[in-house]
C-alpha positions in Angstrom: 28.4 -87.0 -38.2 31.4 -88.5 -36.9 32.0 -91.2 -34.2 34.8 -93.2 -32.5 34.9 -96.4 -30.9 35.7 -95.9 -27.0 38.6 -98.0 -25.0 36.1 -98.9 -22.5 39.0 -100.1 -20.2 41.0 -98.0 -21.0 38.4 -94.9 -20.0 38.0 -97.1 -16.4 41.3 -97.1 -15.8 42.1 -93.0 -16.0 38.8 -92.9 -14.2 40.4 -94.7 -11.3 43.4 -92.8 -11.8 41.3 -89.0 -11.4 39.6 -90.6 -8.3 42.8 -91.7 -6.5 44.0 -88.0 -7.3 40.7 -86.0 -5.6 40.7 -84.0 -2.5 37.9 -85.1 -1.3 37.8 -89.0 -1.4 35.5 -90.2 -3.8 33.9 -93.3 -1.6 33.1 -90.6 1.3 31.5 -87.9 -0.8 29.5 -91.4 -2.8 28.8 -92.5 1.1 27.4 -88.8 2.1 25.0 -89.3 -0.8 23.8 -92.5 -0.6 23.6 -92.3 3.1 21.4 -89.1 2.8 18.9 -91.4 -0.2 18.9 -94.0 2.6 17.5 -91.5 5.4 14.8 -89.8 2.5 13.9 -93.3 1.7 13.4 -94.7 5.7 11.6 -91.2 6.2 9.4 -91.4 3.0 8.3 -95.1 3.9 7.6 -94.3 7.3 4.8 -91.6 6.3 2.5 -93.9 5.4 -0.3 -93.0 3.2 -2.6 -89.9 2.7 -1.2 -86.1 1.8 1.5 -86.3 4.1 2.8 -89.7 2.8 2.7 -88.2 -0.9 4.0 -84.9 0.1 6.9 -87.0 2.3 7.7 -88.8 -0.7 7.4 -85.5 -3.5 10.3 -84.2 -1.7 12.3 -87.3 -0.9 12.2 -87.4 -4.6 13.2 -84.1 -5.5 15.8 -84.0 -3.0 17.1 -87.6 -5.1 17.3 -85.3 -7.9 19.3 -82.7 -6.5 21.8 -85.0 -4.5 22.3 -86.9 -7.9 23.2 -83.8 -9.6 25.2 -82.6 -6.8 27.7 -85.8 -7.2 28.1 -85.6 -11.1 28.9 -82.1 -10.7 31.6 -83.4 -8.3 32.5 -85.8 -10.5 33.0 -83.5 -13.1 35.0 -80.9 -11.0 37.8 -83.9 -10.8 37.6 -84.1 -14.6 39.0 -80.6 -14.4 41.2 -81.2 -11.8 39.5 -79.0 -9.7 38.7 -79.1 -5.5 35.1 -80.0 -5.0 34.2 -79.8 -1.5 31.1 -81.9 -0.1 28.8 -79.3 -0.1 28.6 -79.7 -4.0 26.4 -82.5 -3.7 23.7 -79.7 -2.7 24.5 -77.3 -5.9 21.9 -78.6 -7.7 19.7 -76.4 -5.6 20.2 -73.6 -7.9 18.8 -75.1 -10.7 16.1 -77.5 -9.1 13.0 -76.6 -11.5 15.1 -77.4 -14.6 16.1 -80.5 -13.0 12.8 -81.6 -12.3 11.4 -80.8 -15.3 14.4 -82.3 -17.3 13.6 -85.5 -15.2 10.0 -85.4 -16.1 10.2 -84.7 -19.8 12.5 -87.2 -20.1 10.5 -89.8 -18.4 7.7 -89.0 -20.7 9.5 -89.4 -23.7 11.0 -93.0 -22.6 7.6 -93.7 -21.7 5.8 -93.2 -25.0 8.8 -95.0 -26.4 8.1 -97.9 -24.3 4.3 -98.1 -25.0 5.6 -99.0 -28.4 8.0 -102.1 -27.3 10.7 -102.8 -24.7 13.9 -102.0 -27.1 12.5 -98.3 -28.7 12.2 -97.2 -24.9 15.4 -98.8 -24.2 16.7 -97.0 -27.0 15.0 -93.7 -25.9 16.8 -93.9 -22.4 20.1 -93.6 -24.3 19.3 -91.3 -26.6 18.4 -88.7 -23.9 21.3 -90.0 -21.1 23.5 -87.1 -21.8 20.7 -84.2 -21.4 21.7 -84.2 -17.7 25.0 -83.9 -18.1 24.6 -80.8 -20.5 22.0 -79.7 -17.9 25.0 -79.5 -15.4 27.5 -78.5 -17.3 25.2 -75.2 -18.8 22.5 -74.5 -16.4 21.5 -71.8 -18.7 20.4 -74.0 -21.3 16.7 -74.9 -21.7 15.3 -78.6 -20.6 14.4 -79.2 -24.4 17.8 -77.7 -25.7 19.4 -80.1 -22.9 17.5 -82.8 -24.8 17.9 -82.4 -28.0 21.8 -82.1 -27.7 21.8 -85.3 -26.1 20.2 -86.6 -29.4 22.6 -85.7 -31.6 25.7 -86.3 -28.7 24.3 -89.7 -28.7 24.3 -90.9 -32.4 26.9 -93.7 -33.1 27.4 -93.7 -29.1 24.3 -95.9 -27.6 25.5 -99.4 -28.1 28.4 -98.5 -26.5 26.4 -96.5 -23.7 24.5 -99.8 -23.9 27.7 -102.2 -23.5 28.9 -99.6 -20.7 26.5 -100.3 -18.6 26.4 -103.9 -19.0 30.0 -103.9 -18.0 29.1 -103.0 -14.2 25.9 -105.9 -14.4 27.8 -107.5 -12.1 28.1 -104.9 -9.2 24.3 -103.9 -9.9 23.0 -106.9 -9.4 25.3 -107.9 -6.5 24.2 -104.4 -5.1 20.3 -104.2 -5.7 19.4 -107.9 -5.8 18.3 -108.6 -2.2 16.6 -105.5 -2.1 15.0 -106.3 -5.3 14.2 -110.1 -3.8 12.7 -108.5 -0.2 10.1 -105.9 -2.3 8.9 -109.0 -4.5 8.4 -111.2 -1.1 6.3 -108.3 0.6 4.8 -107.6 -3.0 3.2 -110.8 -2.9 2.1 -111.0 0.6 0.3 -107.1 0.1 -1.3 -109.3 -3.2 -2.3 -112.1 -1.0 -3.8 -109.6 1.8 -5.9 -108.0 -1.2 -7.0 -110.9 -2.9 -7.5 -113.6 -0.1 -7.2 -111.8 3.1 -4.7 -113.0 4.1 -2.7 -111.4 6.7 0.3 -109.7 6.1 3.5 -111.0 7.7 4.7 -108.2 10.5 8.3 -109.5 10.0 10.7 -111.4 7.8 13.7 -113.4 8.6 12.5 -112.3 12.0 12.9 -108.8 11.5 10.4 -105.4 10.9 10.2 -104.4 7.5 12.1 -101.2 8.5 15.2 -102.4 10.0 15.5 -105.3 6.5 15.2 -101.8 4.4 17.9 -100.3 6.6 20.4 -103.6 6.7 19.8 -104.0 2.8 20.4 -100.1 2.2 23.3 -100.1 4.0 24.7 -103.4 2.1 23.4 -101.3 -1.1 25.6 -98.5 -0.4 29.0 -100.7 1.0 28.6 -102.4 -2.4 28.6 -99.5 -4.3 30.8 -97.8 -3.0 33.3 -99.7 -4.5 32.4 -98.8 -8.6 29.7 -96.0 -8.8 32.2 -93.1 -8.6 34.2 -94.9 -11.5 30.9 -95.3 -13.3 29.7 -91.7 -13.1 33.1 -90.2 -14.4 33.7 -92.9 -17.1 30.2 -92.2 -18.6 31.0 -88.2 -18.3 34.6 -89.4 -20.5 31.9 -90.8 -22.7 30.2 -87.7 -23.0 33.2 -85.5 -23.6 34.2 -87.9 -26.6 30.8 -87.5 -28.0 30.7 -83.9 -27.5 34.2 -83.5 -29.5 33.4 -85.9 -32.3 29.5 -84.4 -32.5 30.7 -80.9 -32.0 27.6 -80.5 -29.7 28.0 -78.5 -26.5 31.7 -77.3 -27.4 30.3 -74.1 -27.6 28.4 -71.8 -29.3 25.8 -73.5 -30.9 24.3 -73.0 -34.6 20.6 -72.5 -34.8 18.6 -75.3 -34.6 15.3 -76.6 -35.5 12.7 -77.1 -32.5 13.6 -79.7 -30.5 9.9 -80.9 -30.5 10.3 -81.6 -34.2 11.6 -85.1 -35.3 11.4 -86.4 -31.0 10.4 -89.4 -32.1 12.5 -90.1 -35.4 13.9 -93.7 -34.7 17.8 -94.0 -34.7 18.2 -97.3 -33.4 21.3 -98.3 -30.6 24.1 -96.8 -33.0 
C-alpha cells in the first residue's frame, strides 16, 4: 500500500484556480444549494409534530442528500474541465435509494464505532469519507462496494483528511456558531418547560424563533459561501491522490473479499 503526503496549500490554491475558471460561478451554484437547505429546513420546522411533521422532515432530509450530491457532482465536472449547468445539483435523483442507503449504512457503522469511544468513531468517519465520492463518480457500484473502497482509498490518508478539515475550523465555526449558540439557548428553555414548567420564551432578542433561524441561515450561507466550494473540490483532489496511489477506483477492480468481512478491523488515523 502506498501513500503520499498532500501539499495541502498547494491543493487550495489549484482549487481556487478551477473555481475562478467554471461556467457556472461556484458561489451562485453553493448559494442555490444552501438557499434551497434553508427553505427544506424553515418548511420542516414549521410542520410541527405528528406524521406530517416526520414525513415533512423525511423528505427535507432526503432532498439534503440529493442537493449534496448534486453539488459534488458539480464540483467534480470542473475537475474535468467540464460545463456543469445548475440543474446538476438535482442529478442525484437518479440514484436516490443508493444515496440513502449509503447515508444510512454509513451512519451505522460510525455509530457502533462511537459506542466504543469518541476517537474509533472519529476514525470511522474518515475511513468511510470517500464512499460518496465513489458513489458519485460510479453510480453502478453497490453501497457496500462504495464502502469498502473508501477503506482501503483511505489508508495512510485520514490524519491528513483529519488536518484538512481542521484547516477550515475557522470558517465553521465563524459560520455555524450562532446557530449552534441560539439551539442550546431554546434547548435549555424546552428543558426548563419540562422539568419546572416553566414557560417557554415566544421570542429572543425580540424576535420569533422563525425569523432568528432565517437571519442566522442566511448569515450561515454568506459565510460559506466564501470557502465551501474550495473545500468540496480540495477534498475530491484528495480523493484522486488516494485513488492513484491505492489503485482503488481507477478501474477495473480485482475480486474482493466481502466487504462485511474485517468492517470493524481498527486502522487508526493513518
Amino acid at each position: 500500500m502506498m501513500f503520499e503526503h498532500i501539499d495541502r496549500k498547494q491543493c487550495k490554491r489549484e482549487a481556487a484556480e478551477l473555481l475562478r475558471e467554471a461556467q457556472v460561478p461556484p458561489k451562485a451554484m453553493a448559494a442555490l444549494l444552501m438557499g434551497l437547505c434553508l427553505a427544506l429546513g424553515l418548511i420542516s420546522s414549521l410542520g410541527g409534530g405528528g406524521f406530517l411533521g416526520i414525513f415533512i422532515s423525511i423528505l427535507a432530509f432526503l432532498l439534503n442528500a440529493v442537493l449534496s450530491a448534486g453539488f459534488v457532482l458539480y464540483c467534480m465536472a470542473i475537475r474535468r474541465g467540464e460545463r456543469a449547468e445548475y440543474l446538476t445539483l438535482f442529478d442525484g435523483f437518479s440514484f436516490v435509494g443508493k444515496l440513502i442507503l449509503l447515508d444510512l449504512i454509513t451512519a451505522l457503522f460510525i455509530f457502533l464505532w462511537s459506542l466504543l469511544f469518541l476517537i474509533p468513531g472519529i476514525i470511522a468517519a474518515y475511513r468511510y469519507s470517500f464512499a460518496r465520492f465513489n458513489l458519485y463518480e460510479n453510480p453502478g457500484i453497490g453501497v457496500m462496494e462504495a464502502l469498502d473502497m473508501s477503506k482501503r482509498q483511505t489508508l495512510g490518508y485520514k490524519s491528513q483528511l483529519f488536518m484538512l478539515d481542521l484547516s477550515y475550523i475557522g470558517w465553521i465555526l465563524l459560520a455555524r456558531l450562532p446557530s449552534t449558540l441560539l439551539a442550546q439557548l431554546v434547548a435549555r428553555d424546552i428543558t426548563a418547560q419540562m422539568l419546572y414548567g416553566v414557560p417557554a420564551p415566544d421570542t429572543y432578542f425580540g424576535l420569533p424563533l422563525i425569523a432568528l433561524d432565517l437571519i442566522l441561515g442566511v448569515w450561515q450561507i454568506a459565510v460559506a459561501l466564501f470557502y465551501f466550494p474550495n473545500y468540496v473540490c480540495v477534498q475530491l483532489s484528495y480523493f484522486e491522490t488516494a485513488k492513484r496511489t491505492s489503485g482503488v477506483g481507477l478501474g477495473a477492480e480485482p475480486p474482493q473479499a466481502s466487504p462485511w468481512e474485517g468492517w470493524n478491523a481498527p486502522d487508526g488515523l493513518g
